[in-house]
N, CA, C and O atoms as a GROMACS GRO file, in nm:
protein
  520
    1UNK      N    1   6.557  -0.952   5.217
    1UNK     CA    2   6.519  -0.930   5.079
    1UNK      C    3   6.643  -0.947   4.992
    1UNK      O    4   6.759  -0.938   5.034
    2UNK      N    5   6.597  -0.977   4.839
    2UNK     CA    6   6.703  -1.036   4.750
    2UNK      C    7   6.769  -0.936   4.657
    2UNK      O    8   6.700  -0.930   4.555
    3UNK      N    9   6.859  -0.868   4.650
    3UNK     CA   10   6.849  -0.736   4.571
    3UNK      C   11   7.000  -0.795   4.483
    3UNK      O   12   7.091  -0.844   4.550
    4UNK      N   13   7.007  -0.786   4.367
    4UNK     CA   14   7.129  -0.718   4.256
    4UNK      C   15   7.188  -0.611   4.333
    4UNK      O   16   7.110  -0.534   4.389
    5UNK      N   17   7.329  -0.589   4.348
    5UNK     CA   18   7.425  -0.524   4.409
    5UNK      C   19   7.407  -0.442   4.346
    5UNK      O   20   7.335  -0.361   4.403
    6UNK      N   21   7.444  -0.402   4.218
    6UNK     CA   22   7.406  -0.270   4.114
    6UNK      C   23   7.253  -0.187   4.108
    6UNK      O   24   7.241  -0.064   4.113
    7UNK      N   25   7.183  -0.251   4.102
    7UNK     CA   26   7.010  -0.178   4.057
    7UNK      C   27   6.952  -0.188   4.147
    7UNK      O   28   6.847  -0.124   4.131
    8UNK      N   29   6.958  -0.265   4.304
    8UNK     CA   30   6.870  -0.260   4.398
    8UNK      C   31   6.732  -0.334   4.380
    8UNK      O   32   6.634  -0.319   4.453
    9UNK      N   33   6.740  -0.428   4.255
    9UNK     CA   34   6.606  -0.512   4.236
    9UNK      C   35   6.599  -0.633   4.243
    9UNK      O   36   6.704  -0.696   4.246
   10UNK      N   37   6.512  -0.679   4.248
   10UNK     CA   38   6.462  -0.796   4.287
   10UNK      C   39   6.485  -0.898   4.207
   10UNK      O   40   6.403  -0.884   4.116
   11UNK      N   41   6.565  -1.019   4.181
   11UNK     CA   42   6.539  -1.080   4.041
   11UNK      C   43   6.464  -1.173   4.065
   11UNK      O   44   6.493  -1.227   4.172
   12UNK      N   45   6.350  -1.232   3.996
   12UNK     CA   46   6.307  -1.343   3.989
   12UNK      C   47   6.288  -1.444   3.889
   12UNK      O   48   6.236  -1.435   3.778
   13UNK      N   49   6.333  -1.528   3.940
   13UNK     CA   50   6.368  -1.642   3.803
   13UNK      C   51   6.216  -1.758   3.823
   13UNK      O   52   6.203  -1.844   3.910
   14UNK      N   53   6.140  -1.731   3.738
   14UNK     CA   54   6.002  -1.770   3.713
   14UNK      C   55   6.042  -1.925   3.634
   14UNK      O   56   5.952  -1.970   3.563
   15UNK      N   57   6.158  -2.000   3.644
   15UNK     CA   58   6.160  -2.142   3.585
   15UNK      C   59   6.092  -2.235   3.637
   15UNK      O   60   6.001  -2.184   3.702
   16UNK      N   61   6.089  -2.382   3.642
   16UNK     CA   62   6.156  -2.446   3.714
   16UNK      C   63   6.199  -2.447   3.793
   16UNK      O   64   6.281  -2.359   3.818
   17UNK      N   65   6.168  -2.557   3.893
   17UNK     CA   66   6.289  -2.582   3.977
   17UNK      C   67   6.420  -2.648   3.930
   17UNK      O   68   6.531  -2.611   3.969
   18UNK      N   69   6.404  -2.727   3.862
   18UNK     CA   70   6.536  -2.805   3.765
   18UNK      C   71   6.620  -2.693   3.694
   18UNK      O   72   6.742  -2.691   3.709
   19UNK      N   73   6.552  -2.595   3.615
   19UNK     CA   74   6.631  -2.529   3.546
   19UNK      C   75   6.663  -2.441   3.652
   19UNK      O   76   6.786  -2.434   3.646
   20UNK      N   77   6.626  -2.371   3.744
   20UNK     CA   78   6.704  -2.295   3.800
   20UNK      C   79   6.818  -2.391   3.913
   20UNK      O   80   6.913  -2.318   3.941
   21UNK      N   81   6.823  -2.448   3.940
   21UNK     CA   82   6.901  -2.537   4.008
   21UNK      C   83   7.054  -2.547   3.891
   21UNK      O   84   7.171  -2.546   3.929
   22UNK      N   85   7.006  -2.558   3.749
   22UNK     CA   86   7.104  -2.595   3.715
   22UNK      C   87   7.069  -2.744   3.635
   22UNK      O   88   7.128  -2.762   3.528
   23UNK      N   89   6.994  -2.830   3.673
   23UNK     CA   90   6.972  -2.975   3.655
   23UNK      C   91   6.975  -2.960   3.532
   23UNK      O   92   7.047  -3.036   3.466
   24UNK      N   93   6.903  -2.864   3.472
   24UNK     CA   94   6.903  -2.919   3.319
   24UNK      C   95   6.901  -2.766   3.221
   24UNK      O   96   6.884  -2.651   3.262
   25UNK      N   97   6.923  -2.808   3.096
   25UNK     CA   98   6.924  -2.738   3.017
   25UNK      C   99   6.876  -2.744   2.920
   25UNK      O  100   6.889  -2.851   2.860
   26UNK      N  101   6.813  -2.657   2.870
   26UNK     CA  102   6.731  -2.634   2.742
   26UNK      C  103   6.708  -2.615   2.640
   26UNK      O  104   6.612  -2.539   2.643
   27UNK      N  105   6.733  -2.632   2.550
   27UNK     CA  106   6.759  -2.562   2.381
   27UNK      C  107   6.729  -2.457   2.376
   27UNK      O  108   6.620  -2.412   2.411
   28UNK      N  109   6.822  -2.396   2.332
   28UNK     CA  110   6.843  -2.194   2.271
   28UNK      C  111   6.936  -2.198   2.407
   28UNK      O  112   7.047  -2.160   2.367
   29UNK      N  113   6.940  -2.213   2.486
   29UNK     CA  114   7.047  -2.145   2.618
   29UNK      C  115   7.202  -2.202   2.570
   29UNK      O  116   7.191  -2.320   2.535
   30UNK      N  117   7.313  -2.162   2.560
   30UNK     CA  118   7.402  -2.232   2.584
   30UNK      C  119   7.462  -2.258   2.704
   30UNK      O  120   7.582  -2.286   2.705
   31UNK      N  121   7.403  -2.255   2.797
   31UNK     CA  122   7.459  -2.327   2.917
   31UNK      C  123   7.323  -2.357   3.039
   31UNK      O  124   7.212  -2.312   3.011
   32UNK      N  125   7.338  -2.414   3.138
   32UNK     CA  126   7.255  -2.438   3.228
   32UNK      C  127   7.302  -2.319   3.330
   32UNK      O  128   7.400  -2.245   3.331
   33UNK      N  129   7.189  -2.335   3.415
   33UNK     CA  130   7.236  -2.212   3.510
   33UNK      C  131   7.115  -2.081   3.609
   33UNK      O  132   6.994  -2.105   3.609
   34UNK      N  133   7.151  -1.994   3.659
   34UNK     CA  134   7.054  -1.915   3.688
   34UNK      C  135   7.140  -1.778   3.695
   34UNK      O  136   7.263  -1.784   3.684
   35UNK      N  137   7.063  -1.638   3.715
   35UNK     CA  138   7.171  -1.552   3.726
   35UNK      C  139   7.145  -1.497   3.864
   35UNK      O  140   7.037  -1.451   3.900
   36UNK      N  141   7.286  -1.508   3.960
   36UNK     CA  142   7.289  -1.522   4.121
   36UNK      C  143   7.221  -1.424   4.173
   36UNK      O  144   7.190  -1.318   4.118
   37UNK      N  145   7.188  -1.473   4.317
   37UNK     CA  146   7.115  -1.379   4.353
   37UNK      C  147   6.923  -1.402   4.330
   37UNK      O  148   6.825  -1.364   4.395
   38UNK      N  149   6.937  -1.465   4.231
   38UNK     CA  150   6.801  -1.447   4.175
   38UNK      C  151   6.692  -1.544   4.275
   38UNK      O  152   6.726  -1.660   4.299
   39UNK      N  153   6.587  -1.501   4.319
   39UNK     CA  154   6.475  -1.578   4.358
   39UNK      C  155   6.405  -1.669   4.272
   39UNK      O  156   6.371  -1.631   4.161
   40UNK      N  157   6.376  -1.806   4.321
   40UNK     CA  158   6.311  -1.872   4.200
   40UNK      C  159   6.127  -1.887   4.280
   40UNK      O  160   6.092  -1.914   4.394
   41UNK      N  161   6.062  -1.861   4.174
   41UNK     CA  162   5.917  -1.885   4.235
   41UNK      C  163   5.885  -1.948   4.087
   41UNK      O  164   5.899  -1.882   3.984
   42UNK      N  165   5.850  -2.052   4.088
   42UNK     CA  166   5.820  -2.129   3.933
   42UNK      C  167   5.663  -2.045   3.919
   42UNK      O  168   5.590  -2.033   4.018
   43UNK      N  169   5.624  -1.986   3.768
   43UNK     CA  170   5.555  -1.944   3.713
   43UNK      C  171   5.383  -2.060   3.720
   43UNK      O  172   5.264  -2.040   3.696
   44UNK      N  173   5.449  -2.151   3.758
   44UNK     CA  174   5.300  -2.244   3.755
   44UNK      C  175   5.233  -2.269   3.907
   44UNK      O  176   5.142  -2.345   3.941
   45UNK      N  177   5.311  -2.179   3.981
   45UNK     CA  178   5.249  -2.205   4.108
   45UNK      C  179   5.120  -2.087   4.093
   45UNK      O  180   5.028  -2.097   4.174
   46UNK      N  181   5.115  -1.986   3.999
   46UNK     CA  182   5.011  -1.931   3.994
   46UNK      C  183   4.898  -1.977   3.965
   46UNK      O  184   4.792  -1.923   3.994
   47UNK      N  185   4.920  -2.140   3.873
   47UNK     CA  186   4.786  -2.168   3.824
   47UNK      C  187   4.731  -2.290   3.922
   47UNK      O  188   4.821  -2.356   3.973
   48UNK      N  189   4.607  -2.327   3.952
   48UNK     CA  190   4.515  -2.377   4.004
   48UNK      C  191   4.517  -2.496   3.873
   48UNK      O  192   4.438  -2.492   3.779
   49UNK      N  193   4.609  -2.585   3.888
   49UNK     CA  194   4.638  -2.743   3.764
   49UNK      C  195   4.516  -2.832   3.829
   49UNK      O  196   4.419  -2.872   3.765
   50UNK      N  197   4.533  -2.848   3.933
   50UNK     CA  198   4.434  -2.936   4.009
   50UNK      C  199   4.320  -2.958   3.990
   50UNK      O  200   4.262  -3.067   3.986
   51UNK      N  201   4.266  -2.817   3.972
   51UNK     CA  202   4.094  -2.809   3.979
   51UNK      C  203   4.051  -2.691   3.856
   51UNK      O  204   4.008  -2.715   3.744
   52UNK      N  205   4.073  -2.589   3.902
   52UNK     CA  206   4.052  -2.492   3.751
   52UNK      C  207   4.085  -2.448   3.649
   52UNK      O  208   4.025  -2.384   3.563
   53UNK      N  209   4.220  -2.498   3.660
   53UNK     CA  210   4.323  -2.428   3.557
   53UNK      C  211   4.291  -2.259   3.509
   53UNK      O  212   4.294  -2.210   3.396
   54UNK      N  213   4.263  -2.205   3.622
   54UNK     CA  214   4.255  -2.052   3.586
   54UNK      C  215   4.372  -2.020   3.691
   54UNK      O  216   4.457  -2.103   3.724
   55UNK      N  217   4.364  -1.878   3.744
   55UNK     CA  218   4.471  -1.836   3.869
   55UNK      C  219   4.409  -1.836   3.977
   55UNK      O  220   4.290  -1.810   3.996
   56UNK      N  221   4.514  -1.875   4.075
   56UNK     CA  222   4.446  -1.913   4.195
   56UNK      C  223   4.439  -1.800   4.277
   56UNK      O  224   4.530  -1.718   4.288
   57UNK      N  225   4.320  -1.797   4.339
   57UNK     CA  226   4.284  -1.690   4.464
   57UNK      C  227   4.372  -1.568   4.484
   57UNK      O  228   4.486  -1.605   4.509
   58UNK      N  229   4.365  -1.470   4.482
   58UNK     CA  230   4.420  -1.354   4.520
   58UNK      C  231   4.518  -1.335   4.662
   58UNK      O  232   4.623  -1.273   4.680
   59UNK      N  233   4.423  -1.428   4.763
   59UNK     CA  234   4.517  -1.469   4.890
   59UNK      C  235   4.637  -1.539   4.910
   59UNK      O  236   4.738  -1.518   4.978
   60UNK      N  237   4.589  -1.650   4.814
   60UNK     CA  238   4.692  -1.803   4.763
   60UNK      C  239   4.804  -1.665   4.674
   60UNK      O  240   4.922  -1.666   4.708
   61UNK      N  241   4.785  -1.619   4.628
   61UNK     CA  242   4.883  -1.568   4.486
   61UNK      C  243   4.974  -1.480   4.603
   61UNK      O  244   5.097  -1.488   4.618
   62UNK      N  245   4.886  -1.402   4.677
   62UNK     CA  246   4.946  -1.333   4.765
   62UNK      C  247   5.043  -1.406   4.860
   62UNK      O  248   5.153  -1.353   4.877
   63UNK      N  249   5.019  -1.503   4.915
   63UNK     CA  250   5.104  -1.578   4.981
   63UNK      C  251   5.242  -1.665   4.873
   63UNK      O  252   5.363  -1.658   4.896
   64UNK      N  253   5.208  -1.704   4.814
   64UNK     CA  254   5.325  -1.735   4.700
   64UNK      C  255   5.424  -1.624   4.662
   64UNK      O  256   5.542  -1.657   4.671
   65UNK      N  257   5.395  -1.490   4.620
   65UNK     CA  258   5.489  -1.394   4.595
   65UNK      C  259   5.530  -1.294   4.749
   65UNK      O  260   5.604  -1.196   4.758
   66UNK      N  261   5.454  -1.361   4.850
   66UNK     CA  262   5.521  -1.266   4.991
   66UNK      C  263   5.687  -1.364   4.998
   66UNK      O  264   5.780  -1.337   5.074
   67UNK      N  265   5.682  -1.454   4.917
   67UNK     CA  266   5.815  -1.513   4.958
   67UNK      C  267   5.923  -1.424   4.898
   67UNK      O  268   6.014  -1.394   4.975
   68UNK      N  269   5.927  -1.394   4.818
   68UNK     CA  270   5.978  -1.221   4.768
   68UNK      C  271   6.043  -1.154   4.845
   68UNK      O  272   6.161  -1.119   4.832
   69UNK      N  273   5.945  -1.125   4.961
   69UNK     CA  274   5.982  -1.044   5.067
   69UNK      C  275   6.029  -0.876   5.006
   69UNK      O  276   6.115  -0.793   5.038
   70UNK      N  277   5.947  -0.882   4.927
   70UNK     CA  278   5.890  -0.745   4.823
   70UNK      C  279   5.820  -0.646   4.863
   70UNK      O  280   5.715  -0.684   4.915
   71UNK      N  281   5.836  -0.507   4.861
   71UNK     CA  282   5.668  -0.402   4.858
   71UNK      C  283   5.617  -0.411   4.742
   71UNK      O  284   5.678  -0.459   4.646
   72UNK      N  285   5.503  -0.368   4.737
   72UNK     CA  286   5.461  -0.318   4.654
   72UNK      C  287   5.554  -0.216   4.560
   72UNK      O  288   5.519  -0.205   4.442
   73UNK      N  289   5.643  -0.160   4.595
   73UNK     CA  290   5.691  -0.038   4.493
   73UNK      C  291   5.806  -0.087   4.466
   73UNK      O  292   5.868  -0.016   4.387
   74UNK      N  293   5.879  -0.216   4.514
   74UNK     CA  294   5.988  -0.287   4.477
   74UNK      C  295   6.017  -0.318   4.352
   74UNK      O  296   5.940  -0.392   4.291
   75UNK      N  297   6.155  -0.257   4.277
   75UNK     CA  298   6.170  -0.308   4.135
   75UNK      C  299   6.192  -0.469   4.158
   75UNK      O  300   6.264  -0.513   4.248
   76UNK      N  301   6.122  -0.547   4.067
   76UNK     CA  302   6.133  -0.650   4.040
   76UNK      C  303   6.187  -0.707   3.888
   76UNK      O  304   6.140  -0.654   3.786
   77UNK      N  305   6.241  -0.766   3.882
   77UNK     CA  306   6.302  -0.784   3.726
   77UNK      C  307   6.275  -0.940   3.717
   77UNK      O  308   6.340  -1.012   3.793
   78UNK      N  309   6.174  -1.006   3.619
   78UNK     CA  310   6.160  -1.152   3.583
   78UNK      C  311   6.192  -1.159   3.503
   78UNK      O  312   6.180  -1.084   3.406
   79UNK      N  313   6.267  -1.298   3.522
   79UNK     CA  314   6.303  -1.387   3.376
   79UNK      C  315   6.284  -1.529   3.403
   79UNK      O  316   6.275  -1.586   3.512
   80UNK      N  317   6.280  -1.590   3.249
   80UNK     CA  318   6.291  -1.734   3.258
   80UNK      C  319   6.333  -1.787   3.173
   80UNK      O  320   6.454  -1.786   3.156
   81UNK      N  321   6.264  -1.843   3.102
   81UNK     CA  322   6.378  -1.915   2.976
   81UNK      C  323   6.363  -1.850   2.860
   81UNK      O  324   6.464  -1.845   2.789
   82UNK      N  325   6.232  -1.780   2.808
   82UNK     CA  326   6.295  -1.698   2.692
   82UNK      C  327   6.199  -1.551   2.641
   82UNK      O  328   6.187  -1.487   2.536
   83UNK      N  329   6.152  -1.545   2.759
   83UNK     CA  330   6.066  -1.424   2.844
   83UNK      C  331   5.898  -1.490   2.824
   83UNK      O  332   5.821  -1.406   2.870
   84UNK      N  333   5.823  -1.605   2.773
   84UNK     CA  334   5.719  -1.649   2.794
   84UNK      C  335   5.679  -1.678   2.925
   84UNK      O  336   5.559  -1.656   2.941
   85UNK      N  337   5.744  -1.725   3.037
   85UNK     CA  338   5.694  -1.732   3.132
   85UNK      C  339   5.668  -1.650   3.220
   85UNK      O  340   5.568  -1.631   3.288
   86UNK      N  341   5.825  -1.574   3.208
   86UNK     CA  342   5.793  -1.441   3.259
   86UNK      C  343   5.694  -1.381   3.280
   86UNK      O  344   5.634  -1.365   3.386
   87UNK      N  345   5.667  -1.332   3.142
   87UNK     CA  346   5.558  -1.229   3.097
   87UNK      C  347   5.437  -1.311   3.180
   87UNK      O  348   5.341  -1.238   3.200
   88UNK      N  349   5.428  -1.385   3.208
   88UNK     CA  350   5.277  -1.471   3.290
   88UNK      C  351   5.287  -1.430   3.429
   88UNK      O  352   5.187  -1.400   3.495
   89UNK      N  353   5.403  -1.430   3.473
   89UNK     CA  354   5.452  -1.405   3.609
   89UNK      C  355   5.417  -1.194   3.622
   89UNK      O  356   5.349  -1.136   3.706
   90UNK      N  357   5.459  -1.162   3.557
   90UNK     CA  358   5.438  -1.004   3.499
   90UNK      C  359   5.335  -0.979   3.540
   90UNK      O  360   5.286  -0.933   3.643
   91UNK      N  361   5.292  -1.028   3.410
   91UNK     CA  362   5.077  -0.992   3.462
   91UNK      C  363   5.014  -1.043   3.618
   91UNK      O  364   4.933  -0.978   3.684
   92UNK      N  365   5.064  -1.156   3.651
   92UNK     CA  366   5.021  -1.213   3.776
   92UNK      C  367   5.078  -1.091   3.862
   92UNK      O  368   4.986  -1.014   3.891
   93UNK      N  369   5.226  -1.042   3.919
   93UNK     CA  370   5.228  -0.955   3.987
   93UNK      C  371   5.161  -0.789   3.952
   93UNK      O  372   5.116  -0.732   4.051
   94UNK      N  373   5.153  -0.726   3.842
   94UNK     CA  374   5.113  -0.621   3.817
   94UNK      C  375   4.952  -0.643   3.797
   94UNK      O  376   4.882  -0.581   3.878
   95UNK      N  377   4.899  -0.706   3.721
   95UNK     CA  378   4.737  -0.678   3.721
   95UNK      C  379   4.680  -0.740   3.845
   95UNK      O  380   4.616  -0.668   3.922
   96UNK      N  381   4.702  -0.889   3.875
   96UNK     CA  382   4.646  -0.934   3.993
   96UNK      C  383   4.672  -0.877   4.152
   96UNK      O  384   4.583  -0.856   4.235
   97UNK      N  385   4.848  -0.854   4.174
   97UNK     CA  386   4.890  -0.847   4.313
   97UNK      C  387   4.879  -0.691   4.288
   97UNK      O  388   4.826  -0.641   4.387
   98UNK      N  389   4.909  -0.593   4.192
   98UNK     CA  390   4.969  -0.483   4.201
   98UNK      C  391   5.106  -0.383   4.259
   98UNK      O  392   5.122  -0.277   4.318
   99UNK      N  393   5.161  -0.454   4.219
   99UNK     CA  394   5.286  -0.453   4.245
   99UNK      C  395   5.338  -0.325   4.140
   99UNK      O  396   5.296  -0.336   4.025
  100UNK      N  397   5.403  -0.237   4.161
  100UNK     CA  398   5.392  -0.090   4.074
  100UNK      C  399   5.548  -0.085   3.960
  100UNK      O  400   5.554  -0.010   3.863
  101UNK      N  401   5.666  -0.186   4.002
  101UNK     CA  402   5.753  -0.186   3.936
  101UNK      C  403   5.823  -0.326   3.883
  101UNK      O  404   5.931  -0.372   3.922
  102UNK      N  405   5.743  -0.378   3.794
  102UNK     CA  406   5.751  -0.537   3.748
  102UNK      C  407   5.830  -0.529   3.594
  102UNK      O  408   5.767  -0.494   3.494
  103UNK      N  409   5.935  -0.557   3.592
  103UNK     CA  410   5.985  -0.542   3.428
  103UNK      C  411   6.042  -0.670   3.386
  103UNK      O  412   6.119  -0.732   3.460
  104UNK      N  413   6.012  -0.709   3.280
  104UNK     CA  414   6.017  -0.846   3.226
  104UNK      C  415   6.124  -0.833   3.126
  104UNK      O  416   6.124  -0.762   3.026
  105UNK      N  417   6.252  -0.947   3.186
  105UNK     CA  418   6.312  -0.925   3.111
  105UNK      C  419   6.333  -1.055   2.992
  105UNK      O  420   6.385  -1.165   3.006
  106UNK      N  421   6.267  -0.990   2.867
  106UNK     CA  422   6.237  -1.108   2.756
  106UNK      C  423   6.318  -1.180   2.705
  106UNK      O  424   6.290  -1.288   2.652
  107UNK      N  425   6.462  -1.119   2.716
  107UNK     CA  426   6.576  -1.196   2.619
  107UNK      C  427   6.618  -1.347   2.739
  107UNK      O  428   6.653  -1.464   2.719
  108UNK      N  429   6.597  -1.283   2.832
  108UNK     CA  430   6.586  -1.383   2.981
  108UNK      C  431   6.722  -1.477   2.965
  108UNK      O  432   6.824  -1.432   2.914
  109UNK      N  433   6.713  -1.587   3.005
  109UNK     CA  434   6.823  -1.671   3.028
  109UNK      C  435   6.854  -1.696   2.907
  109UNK      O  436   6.974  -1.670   2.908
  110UNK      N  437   6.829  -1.729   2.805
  110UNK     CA  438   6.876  -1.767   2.682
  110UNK      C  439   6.986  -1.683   2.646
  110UNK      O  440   7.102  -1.713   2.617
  111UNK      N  441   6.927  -1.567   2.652
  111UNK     CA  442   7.044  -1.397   2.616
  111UNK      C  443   7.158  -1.429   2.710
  111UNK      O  444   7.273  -1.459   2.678
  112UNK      N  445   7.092  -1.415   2.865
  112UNK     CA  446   7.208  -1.414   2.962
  112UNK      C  447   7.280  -1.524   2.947
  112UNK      O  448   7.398  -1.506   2.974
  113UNK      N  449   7.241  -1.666   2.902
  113UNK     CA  450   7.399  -1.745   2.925
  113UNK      C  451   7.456  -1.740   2.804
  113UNK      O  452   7.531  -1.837   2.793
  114UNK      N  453   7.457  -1.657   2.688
  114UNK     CA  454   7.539  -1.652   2.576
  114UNK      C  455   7.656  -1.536   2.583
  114UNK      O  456   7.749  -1.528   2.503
  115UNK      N  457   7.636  -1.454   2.687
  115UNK     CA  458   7.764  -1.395   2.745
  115UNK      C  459   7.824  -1.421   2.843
  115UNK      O  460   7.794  -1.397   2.959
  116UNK      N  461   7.960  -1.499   2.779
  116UNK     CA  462   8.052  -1.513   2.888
  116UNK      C  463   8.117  -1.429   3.012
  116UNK      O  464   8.164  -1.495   3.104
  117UNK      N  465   8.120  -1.343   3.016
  117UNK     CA  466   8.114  -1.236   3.094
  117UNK      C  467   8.052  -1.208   3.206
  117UNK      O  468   8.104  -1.163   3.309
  118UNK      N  469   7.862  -1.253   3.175
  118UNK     CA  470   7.831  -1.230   3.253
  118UNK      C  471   7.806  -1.375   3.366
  118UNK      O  472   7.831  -1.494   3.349
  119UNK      N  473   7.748  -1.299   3.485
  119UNK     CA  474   7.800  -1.434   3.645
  119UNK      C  475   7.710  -1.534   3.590
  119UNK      O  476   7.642  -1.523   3.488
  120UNK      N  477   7.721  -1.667   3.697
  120UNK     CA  478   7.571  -1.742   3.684
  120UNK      C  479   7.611  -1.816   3.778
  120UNK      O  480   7.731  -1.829   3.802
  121UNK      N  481   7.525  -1.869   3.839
  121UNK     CA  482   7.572  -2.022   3.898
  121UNK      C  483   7.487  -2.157   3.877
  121UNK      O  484   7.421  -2.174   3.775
  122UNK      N  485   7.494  -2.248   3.976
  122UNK     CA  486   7.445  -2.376   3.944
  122UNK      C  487   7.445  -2.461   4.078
  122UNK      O  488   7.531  -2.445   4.165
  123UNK      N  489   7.335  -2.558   4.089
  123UNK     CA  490   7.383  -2.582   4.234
  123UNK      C  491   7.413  -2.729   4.228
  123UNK      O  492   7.395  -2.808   4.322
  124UNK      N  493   7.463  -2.760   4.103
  124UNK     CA  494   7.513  -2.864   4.016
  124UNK      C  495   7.609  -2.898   3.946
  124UNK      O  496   7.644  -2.794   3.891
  125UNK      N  497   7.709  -3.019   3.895
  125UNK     CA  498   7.793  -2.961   3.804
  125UNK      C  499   7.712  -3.091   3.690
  125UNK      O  500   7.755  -3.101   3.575
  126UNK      N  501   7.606  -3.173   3.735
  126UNK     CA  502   7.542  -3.280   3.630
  126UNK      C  503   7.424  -3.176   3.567
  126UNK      O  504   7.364  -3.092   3.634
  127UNK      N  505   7.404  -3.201   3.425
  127UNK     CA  506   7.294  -3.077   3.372
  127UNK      C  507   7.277  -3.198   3.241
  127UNK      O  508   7.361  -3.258   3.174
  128UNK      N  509   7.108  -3.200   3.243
  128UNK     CA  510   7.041  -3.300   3.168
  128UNK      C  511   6.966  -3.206   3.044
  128UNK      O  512   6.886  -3.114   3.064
  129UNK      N  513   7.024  -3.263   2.892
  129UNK     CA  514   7.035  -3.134   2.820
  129UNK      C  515   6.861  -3.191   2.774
  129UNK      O  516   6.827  -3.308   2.753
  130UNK      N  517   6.781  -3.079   2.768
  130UNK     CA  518   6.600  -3.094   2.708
  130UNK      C  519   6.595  -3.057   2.580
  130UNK      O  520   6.488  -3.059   2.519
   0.00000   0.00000   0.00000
């Protein structure tokens, strides 16, 4: 399991795969990047694009966030690019999976790469600005 050295939680970075890699970058962020440590499960694997465009199966959802390697009572902390996706990812683990400690963090990557201070990495040094 993936834990922050300080808080013992879970981070999950609900982007992209590009943006969390680093590949690219986005307007409002000043930099590309992810913050380490963080799990990426892209926010659209919840939806059923293919055929319903609603959320997919309770089993399917369940198997997508066991990659987590989460309990149920695990703090989890999501972000993504400027807490919209998040918050989708939020509801998917708390109303659908039930998951008891899901906190969304809204200022998300945009906030985090405007302090220098804080870590990040990249698994890149080419970043394609969006």
């Amino acid at each position: 399991m993936i834990h922050s050295e300080s808080s013992k939680a879970i981070l999950l970075d609900a982007r992209s795969a590009e943006e969390y890699k680093g590949h690219q970058h986005k307007d409002g962020a000043k930099k590309a990047g992810r913050i380490p440590k963080s799990v990426h499960i892209d926010w659209a694997e919840a939806v059923d694009y293919g055929n319903t465009f609603t959320f997919k199966p309770v089993e399917e959802l369940e198997k997508i966030y066991n990659r987590l390697g989460a309990l149920k009572e695990d703090t989890i902390v999501v972000y993504c690019h400027s807490g919209v996706r998040s918050s989708h990812t939020t509801f998917v683990l708390t109303q659908l999976l039930d998951y008891k400690n899901v906190l969304n963090y809204d200022g998300s990557w945009v906030e985090w790469s405007y302090d220098d201070l804080l870590p990040f990495e990249t698994d890149t040094q080419y970043v394609e600005k969006k």
